[in-house]
C-alpha positions as CSV (number, residue, x, y, z in Angstrom):
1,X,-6.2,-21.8,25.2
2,X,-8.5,-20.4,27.6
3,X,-11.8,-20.8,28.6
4,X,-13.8,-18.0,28.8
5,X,-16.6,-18.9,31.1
6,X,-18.8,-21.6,32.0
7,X,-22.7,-20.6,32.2
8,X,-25.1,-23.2,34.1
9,X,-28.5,-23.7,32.5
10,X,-30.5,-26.1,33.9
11,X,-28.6,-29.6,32.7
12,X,-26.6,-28.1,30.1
13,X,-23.1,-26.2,30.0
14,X,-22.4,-23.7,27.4
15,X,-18.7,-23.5,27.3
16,X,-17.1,-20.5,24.9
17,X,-13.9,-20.4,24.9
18,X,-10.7,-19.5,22.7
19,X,-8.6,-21.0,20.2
20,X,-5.2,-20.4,19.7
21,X,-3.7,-21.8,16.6
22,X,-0.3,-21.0,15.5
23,X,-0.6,-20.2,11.5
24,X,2.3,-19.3,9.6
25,X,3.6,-16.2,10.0
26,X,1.4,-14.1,7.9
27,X,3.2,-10.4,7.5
28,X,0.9,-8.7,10.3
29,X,3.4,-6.7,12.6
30,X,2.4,-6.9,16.1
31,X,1.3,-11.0,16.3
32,X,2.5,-14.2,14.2
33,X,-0.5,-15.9,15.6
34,X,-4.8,-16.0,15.2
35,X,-6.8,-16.2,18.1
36,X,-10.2,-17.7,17.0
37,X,-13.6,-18.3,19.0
38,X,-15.5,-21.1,18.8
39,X,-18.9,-22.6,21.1
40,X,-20.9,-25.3,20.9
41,X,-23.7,-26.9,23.8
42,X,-21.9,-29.8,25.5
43,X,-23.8,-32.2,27.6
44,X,-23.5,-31.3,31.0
45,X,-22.1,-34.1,33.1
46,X,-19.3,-34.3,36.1
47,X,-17.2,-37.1,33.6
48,X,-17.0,-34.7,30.6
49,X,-17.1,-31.5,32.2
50,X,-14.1,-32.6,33.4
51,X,-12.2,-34.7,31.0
52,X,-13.0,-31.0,28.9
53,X,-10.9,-29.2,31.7
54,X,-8.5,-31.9,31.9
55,X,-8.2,-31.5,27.7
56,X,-8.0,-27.8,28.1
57,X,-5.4,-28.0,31.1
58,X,-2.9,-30.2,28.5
59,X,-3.4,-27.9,25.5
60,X,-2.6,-25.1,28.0
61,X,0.3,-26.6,29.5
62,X,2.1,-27.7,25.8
63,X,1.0,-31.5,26.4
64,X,-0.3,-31.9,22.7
65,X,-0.2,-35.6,22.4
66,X,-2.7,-35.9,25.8
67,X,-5.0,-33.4,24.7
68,X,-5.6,-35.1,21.9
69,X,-6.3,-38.5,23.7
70,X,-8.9,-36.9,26.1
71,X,-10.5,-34.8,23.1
72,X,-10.7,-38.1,21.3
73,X,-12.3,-39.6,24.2
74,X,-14.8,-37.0,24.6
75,X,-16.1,-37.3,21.1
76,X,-17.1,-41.0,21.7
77,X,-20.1,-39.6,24.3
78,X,-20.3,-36.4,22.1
79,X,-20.0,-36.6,18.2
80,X,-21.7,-33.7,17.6
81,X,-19.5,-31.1,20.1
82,X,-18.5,-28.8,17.5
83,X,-16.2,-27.1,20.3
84,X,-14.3,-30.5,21.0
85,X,-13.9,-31.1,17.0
86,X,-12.4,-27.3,16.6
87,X,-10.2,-27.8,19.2
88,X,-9.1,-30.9,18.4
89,X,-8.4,-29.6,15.2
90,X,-6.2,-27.3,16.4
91,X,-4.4,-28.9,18.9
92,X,-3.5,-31.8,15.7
93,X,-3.0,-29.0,13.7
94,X,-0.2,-27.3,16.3
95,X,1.3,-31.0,16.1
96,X,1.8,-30.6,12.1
97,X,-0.9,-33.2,11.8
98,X,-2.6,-31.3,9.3
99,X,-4.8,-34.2,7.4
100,X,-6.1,-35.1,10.5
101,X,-6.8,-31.6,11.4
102,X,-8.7,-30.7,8.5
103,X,-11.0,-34.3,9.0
104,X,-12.4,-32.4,12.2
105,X,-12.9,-29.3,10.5
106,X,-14.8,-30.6,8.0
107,X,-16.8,-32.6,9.9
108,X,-17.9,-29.6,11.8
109,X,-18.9,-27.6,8.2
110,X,-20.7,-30.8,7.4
111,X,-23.1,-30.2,10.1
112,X,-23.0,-26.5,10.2
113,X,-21.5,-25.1,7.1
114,X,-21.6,-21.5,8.7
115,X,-19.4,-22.1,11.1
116,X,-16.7,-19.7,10.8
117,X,-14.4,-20.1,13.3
118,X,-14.2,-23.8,12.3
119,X,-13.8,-23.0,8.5
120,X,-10.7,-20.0,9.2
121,X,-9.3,-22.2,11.3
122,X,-9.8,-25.1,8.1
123,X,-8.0,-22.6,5.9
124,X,-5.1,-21.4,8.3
125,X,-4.4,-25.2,8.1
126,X,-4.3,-25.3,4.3
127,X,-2.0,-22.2,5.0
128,X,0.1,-23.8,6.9
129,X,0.4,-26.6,5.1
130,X,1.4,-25.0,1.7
131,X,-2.1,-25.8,0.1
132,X,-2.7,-22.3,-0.5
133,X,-5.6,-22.9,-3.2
134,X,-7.7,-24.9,-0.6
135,X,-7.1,-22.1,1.5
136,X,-8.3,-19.5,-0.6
137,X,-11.3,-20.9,-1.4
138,X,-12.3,-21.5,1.8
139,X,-11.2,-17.9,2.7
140,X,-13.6,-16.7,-0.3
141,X,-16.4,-18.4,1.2
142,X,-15.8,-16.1,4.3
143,X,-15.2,-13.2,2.3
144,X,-18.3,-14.0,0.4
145,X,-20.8,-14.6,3.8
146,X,-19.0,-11.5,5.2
147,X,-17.5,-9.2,3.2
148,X,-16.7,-6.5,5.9
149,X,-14.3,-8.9,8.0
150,X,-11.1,-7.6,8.2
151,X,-9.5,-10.6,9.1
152,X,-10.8,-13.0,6.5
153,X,-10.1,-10.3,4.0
154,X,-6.3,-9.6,4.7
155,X,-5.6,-13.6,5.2
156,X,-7.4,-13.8,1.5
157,X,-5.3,-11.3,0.6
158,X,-1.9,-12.9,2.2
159,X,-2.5,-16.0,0.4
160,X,-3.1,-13.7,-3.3
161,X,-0.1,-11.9,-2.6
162,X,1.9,-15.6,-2.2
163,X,0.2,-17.3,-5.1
164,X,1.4,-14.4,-7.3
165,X,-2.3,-12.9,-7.4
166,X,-1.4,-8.9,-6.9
167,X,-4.0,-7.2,-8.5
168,X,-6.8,-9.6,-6.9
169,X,-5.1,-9.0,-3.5
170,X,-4.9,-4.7,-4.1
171,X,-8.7,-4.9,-5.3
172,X,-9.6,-6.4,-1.7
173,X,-7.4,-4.6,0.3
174,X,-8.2,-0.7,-1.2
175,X,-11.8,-0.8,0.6
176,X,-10.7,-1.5,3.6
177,X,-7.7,1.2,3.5
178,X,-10.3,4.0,3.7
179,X,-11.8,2.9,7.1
180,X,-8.5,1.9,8.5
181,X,-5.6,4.5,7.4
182,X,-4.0,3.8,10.3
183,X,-3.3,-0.3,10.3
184,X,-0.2,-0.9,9.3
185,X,-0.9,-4.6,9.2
186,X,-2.9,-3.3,6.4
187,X,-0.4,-0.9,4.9
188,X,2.2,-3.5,4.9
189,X,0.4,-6.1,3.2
190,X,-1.6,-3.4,0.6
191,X,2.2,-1.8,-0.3
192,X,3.4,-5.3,-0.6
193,X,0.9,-6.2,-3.7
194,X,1.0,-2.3,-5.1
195,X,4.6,-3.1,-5.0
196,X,4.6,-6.3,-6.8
197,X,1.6,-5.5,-9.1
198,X,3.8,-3.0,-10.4
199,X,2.9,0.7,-8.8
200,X,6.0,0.6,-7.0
201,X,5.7,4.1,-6.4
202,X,2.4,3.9,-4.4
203,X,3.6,0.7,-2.5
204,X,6.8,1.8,-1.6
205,X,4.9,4.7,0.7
206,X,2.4,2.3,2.4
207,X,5.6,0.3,3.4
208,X,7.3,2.9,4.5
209,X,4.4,4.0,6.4
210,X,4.4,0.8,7.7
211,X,8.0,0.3,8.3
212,X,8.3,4.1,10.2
213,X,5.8,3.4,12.4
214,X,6.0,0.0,13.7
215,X,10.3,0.1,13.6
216,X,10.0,-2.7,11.1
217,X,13.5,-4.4,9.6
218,X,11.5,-6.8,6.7
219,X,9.5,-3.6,5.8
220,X,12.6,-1.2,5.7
221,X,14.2,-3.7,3.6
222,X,11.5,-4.2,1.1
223,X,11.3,-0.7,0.9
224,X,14.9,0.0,-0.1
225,X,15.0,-2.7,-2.3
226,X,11.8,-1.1,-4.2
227,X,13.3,2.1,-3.7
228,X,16.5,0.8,-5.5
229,X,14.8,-0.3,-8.2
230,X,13.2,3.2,-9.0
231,X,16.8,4.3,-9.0
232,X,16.2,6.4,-5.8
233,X,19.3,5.7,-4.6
234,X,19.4,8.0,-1.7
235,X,15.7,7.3,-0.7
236,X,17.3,3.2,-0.7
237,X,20.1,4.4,1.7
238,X,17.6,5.6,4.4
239,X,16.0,2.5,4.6
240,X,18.8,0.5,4.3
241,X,20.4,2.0,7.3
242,X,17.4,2.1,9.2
243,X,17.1,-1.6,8.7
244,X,20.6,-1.8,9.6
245,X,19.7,-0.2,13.1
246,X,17.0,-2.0,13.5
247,X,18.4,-5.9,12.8
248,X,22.1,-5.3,11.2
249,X,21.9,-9.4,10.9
250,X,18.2,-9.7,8.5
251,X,18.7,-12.1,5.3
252,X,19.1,-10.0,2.8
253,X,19.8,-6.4,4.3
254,X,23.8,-7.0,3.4
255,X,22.9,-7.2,-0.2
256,X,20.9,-4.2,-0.4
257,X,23.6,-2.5,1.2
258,X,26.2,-4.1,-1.7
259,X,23.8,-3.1,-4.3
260,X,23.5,0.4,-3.5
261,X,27.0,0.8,-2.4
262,X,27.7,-0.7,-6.5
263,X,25.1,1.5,-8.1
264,X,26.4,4.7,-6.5
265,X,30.1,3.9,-7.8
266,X,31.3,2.6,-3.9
267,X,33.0,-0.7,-5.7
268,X,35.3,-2.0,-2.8
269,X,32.7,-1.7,-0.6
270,X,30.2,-3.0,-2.2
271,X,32.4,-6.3,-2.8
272,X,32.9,-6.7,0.7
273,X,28.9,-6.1,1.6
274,X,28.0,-8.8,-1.4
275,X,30.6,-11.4,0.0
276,X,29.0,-11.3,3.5
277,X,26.0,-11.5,2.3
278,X,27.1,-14.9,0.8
279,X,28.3,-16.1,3.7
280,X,24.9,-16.0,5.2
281,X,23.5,-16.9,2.1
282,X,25.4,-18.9,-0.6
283,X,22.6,-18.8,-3.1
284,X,21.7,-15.3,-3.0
285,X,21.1,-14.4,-6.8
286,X,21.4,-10.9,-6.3
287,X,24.6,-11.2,-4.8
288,X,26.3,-13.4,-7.1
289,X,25.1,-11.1,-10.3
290,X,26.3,-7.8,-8.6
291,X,29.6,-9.4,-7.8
292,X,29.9,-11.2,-11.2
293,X,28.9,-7.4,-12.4
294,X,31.9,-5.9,-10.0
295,X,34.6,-8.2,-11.3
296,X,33.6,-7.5,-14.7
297,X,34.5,-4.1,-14.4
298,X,37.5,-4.7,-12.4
299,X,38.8,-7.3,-15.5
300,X,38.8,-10.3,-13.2
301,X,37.0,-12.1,-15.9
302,X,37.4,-15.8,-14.2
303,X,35.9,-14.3,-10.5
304,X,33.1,-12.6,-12.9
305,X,32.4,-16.1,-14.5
306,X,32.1,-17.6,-11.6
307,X,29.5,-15.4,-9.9
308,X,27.2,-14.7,-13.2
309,X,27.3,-19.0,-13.7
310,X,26.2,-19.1,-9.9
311,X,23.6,-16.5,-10.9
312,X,22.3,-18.0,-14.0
313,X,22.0,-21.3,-12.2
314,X,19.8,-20.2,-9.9
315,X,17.0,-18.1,-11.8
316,X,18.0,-19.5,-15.1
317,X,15.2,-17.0,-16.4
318,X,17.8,-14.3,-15.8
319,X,18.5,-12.5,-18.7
320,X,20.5,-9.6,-17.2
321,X,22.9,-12.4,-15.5
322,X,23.1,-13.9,-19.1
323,X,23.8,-10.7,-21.2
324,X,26.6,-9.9,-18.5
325,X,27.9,-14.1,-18.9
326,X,27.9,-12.5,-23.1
327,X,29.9,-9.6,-21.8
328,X,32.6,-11.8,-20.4
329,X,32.6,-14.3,-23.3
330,X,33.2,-12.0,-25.8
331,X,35.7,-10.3,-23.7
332,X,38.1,-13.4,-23.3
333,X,37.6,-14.1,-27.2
334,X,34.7,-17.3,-26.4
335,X,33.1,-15.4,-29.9
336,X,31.0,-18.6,-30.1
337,X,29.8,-18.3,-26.9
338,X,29.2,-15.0,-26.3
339,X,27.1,-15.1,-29.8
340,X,24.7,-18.0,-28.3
341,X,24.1,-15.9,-25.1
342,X,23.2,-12.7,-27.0
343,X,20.9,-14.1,-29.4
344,X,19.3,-15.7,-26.3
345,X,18.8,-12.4,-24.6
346,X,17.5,-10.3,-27.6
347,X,14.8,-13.4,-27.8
348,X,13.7,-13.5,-24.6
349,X,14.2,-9.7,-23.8
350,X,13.8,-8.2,-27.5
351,X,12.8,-4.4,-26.4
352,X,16.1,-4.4,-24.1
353,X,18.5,-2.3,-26.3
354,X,21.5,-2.4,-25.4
355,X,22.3,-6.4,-26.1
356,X,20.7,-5.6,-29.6
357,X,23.9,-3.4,-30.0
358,X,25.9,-5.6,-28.8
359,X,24.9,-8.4,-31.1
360,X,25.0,-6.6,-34.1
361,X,28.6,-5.6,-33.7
362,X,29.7,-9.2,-32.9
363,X,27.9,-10.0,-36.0
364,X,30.2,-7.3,-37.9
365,X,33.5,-8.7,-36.0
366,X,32.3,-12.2,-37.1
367,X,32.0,-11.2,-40.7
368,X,28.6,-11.4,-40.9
369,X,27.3,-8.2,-42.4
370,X,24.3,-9.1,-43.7
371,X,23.2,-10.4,-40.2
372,X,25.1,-7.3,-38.4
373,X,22.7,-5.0,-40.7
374,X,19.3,-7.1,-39.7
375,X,20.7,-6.1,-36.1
376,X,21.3,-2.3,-36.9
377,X,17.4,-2.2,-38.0
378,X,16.7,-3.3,-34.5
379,X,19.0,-0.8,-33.2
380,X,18.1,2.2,-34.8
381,X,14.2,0.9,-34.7
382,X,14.8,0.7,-30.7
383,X,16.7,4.4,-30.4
384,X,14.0,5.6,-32.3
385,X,11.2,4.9,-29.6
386,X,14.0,5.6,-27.0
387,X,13.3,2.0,-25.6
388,X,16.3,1.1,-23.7
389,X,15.0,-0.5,-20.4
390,X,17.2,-3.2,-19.3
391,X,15.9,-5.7,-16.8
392,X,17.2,-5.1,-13.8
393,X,17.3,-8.3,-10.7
394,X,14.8,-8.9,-8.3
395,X,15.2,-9.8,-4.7
């Protein structure tokens, strides 16, 4: 924290200085960090111009815990020093204290509910706390009162994009694109919610913008794995390997590199790729279904049981990692079984075709015909609209 300068006026101080409060790291490439101004009139005497410096020297210097002793102290002569609350509040808030944090930063909207450093700094603590609807309400405030701020606007949009809110967070983001092309804080965050609202196609550009410019690993990555899933396999490679260049050791990057190196036919290594991917990662879903996937077609049908289980256990919701479980069942003669998981996929998934065939001719093999023909409709209802999209994992 630094102050900025000190201006005499007859026996008051006004002190403006800066604020420095560590948020989480919201996906904004050159800093992991907001630097927010606050002022307020402080009365000016000797004691508590210095205990202020002292305060300031302790915050600068790391020494948390005494800043917020001398801050404290402060706020017995002067209650009403909105610039001792807000830094107070971020000097608890740096210390994880967040409830106590938040108390000074609503005292300060109590008094002056426009305050805006004091109410983004209130919702960078809801941020970093995990309270992400506080935070976006007090972010929509800001918005609202200022709908031209860039900053308010992308840490609204940060928090849509994490609360699942993609369309919400492209809406507020598309203005702003057109009088900044060339922020790639922007284009990450904009491809990232194009991406995830579906227009993968339009995303995957911004990121790769993004990810060109500012020699990005997490973007590269993202970018592959979108490009993977538009079955532009080559397009996947290139960022894949730039990734690679960049930080061969990101969470993640080894599976992308299994999962391309599967769908392009490149089986041995793609098993070795997906193994070290679970040594860094022993719950990687992604890893565990393409592996699962990889012994199935190899025949090593207990390796292949073992992985899809590990898959299925953690996104249960999985229906790819289910059908393939079906695969296997049915393939060491667990008819039963195989029967349970395939009726479970064509419920949850019913416009995925190829379990539909599948079911119906374990149907047939179980002697039931009449339930085998049912299935055929299905089939040949399906082939008719040429509907055979199967699900296909997500990172």
């Amino acid at each position: 924290m630094n102050v900025v300068a000190i201006l005499a006026d007859g026996h008051q101080t006004l002190l403006r200085f800066s604020v420095l409060f560590s948020a989480r790291k919201v996906k904004l490439f050159p800093t992991s960090a907001m630097l927010l101004w606050a002022c307020s009139l402080l009365a000016q005497t000797s004691n508590s111009e210095r205990s202020f410096q002292e305060a300031v020297a302790a915050q600068q210097r790391g020494d948390d815990a005494v800043a917020v002793v001398k801050y404290r102290e402060l706020l017995r002569t002067h209650p009403n020093a909105a610039v001792v609350r807000v830094n107070l509040g971020a000097t608890l808030a740096h210390l994880k204290r967040y409830d106590e944090a938040i108390e000074q930063y609503r005292a300060v909207l109590a008094s002056d509910s426009a305050n805006r450093p004091a109410r983004l700094n209130l919702a960078l603590v809801y941020q970093e706390k995990g309270d992400l609807r506080r935070a976006v309400r007090e972010l929509e405030i800001l918005h609202r009162s200022e709908p031209s701020d860039p900053q308010s606007a992308m840490l609204l949009a940060d928090c849509y994009v994490q609360l699942e809110r993609y369309a919400e967070a492209v809406a507020l983001l598309s203005p702003l694109e057109a009088v900044q092309p060339d922020d790639l804080d922007l284009a990450w965050l904009l491809g990232s919610a194009l991406i995830h609202s579906g227009r993968q196609p339009e995303g995957v550009q911004k990121v790769e913008k993004a990810a060109d410019k500012a020699a990005d690993a997490d973007a590269y990555l993202l970018a592959g794995e979108t490009r993977l899933d538009l079955d532009q396999y080559d397009l996947a490679r290139r960022d894949a390997d730039a990734a690679m260049r960049l930080n061969p050791n990101l969470a993640g990057l080894q599976t992308l590199n299994g999962m391309i190196l599967e769908h392009t036919g490149d089986f041995t290594d793609a098993e070795a790729a997906l193994k070290q991917a679970l040594q860094t990662d022993p719950n990687d879903f992604n890893a565990h279904f393409y592996l699962g996937s990889i012994f199935y077609f190899n025949r090593d049908m207990a390796a292949a049981s073992l992985h899809l289980q590990r898959a299925l256990q953690l996104r249960p919701s999985a229906v790819q990692a289910r059908y393939k479980l079906a695969l296997v069942a049915r393939t060491e003669g667990h008819l039963d079984v195989a029967l349970r998981e395939l009726q479970t996929v064509v419920h949850e998934s019913p416009n995925w075709l190829q379990p539909h065939v599948e079911l119906a001719a374990l149907y047939y093999r179980l002697h039931r015909a009449e339930d085998g023909a049912k299935e055929r409709l299905v089939v040949d209802r399906l082939t008719a609209v040429q509907h055979p999209t199967v699900p296909k994992p997500v990172p």
